[in-house]
N, C-alpha and C positions, 0 to 999 in steps of 0.2 A: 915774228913775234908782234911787230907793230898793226899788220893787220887784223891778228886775232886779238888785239888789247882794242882797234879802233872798234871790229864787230862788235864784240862783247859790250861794249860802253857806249856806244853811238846811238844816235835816232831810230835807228831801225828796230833794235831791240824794245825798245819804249814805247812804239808802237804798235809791234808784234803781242808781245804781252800784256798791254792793256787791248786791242784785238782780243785775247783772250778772256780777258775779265766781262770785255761787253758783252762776247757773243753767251761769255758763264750763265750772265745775270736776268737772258731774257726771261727764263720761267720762276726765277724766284721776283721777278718785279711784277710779273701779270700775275702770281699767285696771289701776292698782298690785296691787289684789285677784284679779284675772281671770287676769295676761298671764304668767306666772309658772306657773298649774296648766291654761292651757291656750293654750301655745306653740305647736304643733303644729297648731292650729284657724285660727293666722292665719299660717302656713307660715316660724314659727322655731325656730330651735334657740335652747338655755337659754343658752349665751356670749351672744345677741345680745339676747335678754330687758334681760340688764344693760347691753349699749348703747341700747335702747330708752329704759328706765327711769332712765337717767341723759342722754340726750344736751338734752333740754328746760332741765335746770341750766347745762348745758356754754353752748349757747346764751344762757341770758339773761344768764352773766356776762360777756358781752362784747357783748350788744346793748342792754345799762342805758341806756349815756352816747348812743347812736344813738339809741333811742325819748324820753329824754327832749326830746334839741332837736327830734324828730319833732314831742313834743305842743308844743311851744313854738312850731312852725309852723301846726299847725291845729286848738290848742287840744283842750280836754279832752272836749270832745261828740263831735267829730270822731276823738278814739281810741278813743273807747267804743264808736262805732258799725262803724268798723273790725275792733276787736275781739272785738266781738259776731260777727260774720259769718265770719274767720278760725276762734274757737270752734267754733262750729256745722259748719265746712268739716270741721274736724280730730276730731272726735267722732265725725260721719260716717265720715272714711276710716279709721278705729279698726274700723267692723264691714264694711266693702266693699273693703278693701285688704286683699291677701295678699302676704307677701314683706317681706324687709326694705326694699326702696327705698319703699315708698309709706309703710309705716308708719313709718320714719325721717323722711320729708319733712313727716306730719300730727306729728309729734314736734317738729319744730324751728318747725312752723308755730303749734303749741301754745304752747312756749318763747316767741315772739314774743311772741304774745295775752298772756300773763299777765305780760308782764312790762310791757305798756302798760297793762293794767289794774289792775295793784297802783301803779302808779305815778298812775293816773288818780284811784282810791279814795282814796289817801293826799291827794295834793293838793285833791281836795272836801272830804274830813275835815280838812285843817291852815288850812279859809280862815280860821277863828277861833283863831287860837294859844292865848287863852287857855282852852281848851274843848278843847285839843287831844286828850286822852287819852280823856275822854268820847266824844268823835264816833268818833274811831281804835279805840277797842275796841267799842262797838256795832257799824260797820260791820264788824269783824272776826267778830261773832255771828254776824251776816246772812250773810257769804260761808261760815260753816261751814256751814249749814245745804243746801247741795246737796252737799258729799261725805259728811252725814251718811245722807240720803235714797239717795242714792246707791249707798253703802256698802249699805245693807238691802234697798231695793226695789229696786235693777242686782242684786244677787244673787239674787233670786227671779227675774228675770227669765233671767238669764243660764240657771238650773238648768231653769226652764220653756219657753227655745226657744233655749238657745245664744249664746253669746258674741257669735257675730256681729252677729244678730239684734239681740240688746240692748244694742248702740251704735247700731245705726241709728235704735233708739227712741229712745234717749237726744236722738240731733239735736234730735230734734222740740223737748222742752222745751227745750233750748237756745236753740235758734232765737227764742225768745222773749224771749231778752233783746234783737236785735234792735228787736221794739219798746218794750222800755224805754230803749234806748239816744234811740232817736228821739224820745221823750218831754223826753229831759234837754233842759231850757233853753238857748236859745245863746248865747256869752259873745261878746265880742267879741276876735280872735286880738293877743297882746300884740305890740305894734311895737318893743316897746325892745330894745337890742342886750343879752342875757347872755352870761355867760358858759359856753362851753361843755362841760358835764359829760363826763368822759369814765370809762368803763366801768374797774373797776379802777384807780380812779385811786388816790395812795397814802392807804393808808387811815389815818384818824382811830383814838385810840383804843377810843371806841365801835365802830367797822367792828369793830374785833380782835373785840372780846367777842362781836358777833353771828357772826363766821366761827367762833370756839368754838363757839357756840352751834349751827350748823348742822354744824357738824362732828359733836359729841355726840350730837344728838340724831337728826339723821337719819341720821347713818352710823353712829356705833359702836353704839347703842343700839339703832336699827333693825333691823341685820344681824345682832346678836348676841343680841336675847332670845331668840326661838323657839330658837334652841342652847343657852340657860341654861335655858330650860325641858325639854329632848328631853335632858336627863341626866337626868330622875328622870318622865320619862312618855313614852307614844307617843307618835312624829312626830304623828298627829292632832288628839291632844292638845294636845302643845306649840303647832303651828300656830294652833289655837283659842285657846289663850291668849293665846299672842305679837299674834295677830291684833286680839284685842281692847283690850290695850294699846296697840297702834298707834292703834285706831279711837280709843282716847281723846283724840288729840292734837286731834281735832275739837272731843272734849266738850270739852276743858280750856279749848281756844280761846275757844270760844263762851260760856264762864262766865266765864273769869280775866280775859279783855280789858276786856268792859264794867266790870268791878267794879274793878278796878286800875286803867282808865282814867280812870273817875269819880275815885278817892281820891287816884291820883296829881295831879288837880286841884286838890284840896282842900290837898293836904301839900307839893305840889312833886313834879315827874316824876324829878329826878334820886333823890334820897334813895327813893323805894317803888323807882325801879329799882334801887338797890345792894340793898333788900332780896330781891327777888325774883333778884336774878343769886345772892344767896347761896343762897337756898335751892334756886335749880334747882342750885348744886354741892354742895350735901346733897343732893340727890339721886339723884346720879354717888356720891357716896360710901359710902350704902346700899349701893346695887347694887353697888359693889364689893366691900361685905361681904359681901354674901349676904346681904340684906336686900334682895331683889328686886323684890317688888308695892309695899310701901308708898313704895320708892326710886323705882321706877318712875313712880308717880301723881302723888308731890311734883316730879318733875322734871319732869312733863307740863304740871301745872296752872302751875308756874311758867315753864315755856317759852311756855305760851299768853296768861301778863300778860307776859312781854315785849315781844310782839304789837304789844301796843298804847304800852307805855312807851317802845321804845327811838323810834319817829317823835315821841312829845312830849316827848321829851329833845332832839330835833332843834329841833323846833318851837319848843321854849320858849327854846332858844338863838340862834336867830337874831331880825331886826330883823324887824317887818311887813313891811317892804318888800325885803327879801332874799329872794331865790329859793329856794322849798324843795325844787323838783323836782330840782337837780341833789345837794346829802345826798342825799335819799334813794337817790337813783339809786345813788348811791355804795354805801349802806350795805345796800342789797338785793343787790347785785352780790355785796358782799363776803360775806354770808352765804349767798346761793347756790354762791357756791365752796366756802364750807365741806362744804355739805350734798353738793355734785356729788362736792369729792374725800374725804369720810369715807368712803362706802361703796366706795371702790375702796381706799385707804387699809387699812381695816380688815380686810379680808377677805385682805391680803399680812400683816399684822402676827397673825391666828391663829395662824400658823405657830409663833409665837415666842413669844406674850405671848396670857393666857388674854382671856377678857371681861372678866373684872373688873378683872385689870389694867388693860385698855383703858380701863376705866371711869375708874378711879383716876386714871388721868395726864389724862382729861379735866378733872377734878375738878381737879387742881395748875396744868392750862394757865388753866383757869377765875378759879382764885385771883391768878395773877400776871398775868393781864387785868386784872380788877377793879381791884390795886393801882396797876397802870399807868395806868391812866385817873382812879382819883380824885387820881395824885400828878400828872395832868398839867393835869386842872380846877381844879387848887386853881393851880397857877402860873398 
C-alpha cells in the first residue's frame, strides 16, 4: 500500500503529467503564432482567425464542472490517457484540415484536452497540500517547455515546408505523450459519493482576481501591445516586439512558478499571493504610463507566480480530505472566461478608450479584487 500511495503522490507522477501537458501544447502554441499571418493556407478568413483563437476558452468555461466528475469516474490516468490521444488527434487536424468546420471541431476538441489535463496536473501536484506550491510551480516549468520549443523550432519548420506541413510534424512528438500517459501508475477510481462541480459555478473571491487576471493579461494586453508598439515603429517591427513579449509569458511561467511556489511554502501561499497580485497590477500601471517593457515584464513574471500560488491557496485552504478537483474546476473556468471574453471585450472598447487607459482600469479592477478577498478571508 505504501508504495502505491508513494507512486501515486510522488515526483514522478508530476513530471509525467506535466510531460504530458508540454508535449499537448506544442500545436496549439505554434497555432496562436502561425494562424493569424497565414489564414488563407488553412482556407480562413481573418473574422474567423478570432473565432478559431478564441472558441477552445469559450469551451472549457463550461466543460470545467463536466470533465471534472468525468475524472472522478475514471480517475486521473484514465484522463491523461484520453487526453494524450485527443491532443495528438487535434494537432493533427491543425495541418490536414482546410475550412472552418474541421478546424473549429480540432479547436473545441483541443478545449476538451486541456481542460482535463490542467485539471489532471493540478490534482497529482495537490496530493501533498503541504508541498503544494513547490509541486504546482515545477510542473508548471515542465508544461512551458513545449510552447517554448514550439514557439522556435514550429517556426523554422513552418518557414521551411509550410504551415501545414508542420502540424502534421508536430503530431508526431505529441503522440508521445501517449505513452507517458500509459506509464502513469494506476490508482484505484474513488467510490465515494462528491459533490458535483459545476462549471461557472458562483465564484469565490479568489475566482474574481484570477477572471481579472485572465482578463488583463490575455486580452487587453495581448491585443493591445504590438499597437503600442506600431505608433513609434514598423508593423514588422512592432510585431517582433509585441511577439516577443507574448513569448515571454512562457519564460515567466517557467521561472516565477517554481520559485514562488517553493517560497510560498516556506512563508504561506496566501500572503506571496497578495504580493505578486500587487505587483502584477504595477504592472498594468507602468504600461499605462507609458512605461511599456519594464511594465510589460513585471506583469509577466508576476502573472507566471500566480501560476502556481492561486492552486496552493486552494490547496492550503481546504481539509486533506476535501475534494480539490471541484475549486479548481471552479477557479480555471473562471479565469478562462476572463481570458475568452478580454480579447473580444477589448478590441470594442479601442473605439473609446486608448490601451493605456484599458490598462489603467485593469489595474483599479485589480486593486478592488485584492481588497475584496482579503476583507472577505479575514471574516
Amino acid at each position: 500500500m505504501t508504495d502505491r500511495t508513494d507512486s501515486t503522490s510522488g515526483w514522478g507522477v508530476i513530471i509525467a503529467s506535466s510531460s504530458i501537458m508540454s508535449l499537448a501544447l506544442l500545436g496549439d502554441a505554434l497555432l496562436y503564432a502561425v494562424l493569424p499571418a497565414y489564414a488563407h493556407e488553412f482556407g480562413l478568413t481573418l473574422p474567423w482567425v478570432g473565432v478559431m483563437l478564441s472558441a477552445n476558452r469559450f469551451v472549457r468555461v463550461f466543460a470545467y464542472g463536466a470533465i471534472a466528475r468525468l475524472t472522478h469516474a475514471v480517475g486521473l490516468r484514465g484522463m491523461c490517457i484520453l487526453a494524450a490521444m485527443t491532443a495528438t488527434v487535434s494537432t493533427a487536424l491543425y495541418g490536414v484540415g482546410q475550412g472552418p468546420a474541421i478546424l473549429l471541431a480540432a479547436r473545441i476538441l483541443w478545449g476538451l484536452t486541456y481542460a482535463s489535463l490542467v485539471l489532471a496536473t493540478l490534482s497529482y501536484a495537490l496530493k501533498f497540500r503541504a508541498q503544494a506550491g513547490t509541486r504546482v510551480g515545477v510542473g508548471q516549468a515542465i508544461q512551458r517547455v513545449g510552447p517554448i520549443l514550439a514557439l522556435f523550432g514550429g517556426a523554422w519548420l513552418v518557414g521551411t515546408l509550410g504551415p501545414n506541413m508542420a502540424f502534421v510534424l508536430l503530431a508526431f512528438p505529441t503522440a508521445l505523450a501517449i505513452i507517458v500517459a500509459l506509464s502513469l501508475p494506476k490508482s484505484p477510481v474513488s467510490q465515494t459519493e462528491r459533490p458535483k462541480p459545476a462549471s461557472l459555478a458562483r465564484p469565490k473571491p479568489v475566482d474574481i482576481l484570477f477572471f481579472l487576471q485572465g482578463y488583463g493579461v490575455d486580452g487587453v494586453f495581448a491585443v493591445t501591445i504590438t499597437l503600442i508598439f506600431a505608433r513609434n515603429a514598423s508593423l514588422s517591427d512592432a510585431v517582433m516586439s509585441g511577439g516577443a513579449l507574448l513569448a515571454m509569458r512562457h519564460f515567466g511561467e517557467a521561472i516565477a512558478a517554481p520559485l514562488f511556489g517553493w517560497i510560498a511554502d516556506r512563508f504561506g501561499a496566501r500572503r506571496i499571493f497578495v504580493i505578486a497580485a500587487l505587483l502584477t497590477m504595477l504592472g498594468f500601471v507602468l504600461v499605462a504610463m507609458g512605461v511599456t517593457v519594464p511594465g510589460a515584464l513585471v506583469m509577466l513574471l508576476f502573472r507566471g507566480a500566480l501560476a502556481s500560488l492561486g492552486p496552493a491557496v486552494i490547496a492550503q485552504s481546504l481539509d486533506d480530505q476535501e475534494d480539490v478537483i471541484g475549486p479548481l474546476a471552479r477557479m480555471q473556468a473562471w479565469r478562462d472566461f476572463g481570458a475568452a471574453c478580454g480579447p473580444l471585450v477589448t478590441g470594442f472598447l479601442l473605439v473609446s478608450f486608448s490601451a493605456e487607459q484599458q490598462h489603467g482600469a485593469v489595474a483599479i479592477a485589480l486593486a478592488a479584487g485584492l481588497i475584496y478577498w482579503l476583507i472577505t478571508a479575514k471574516r
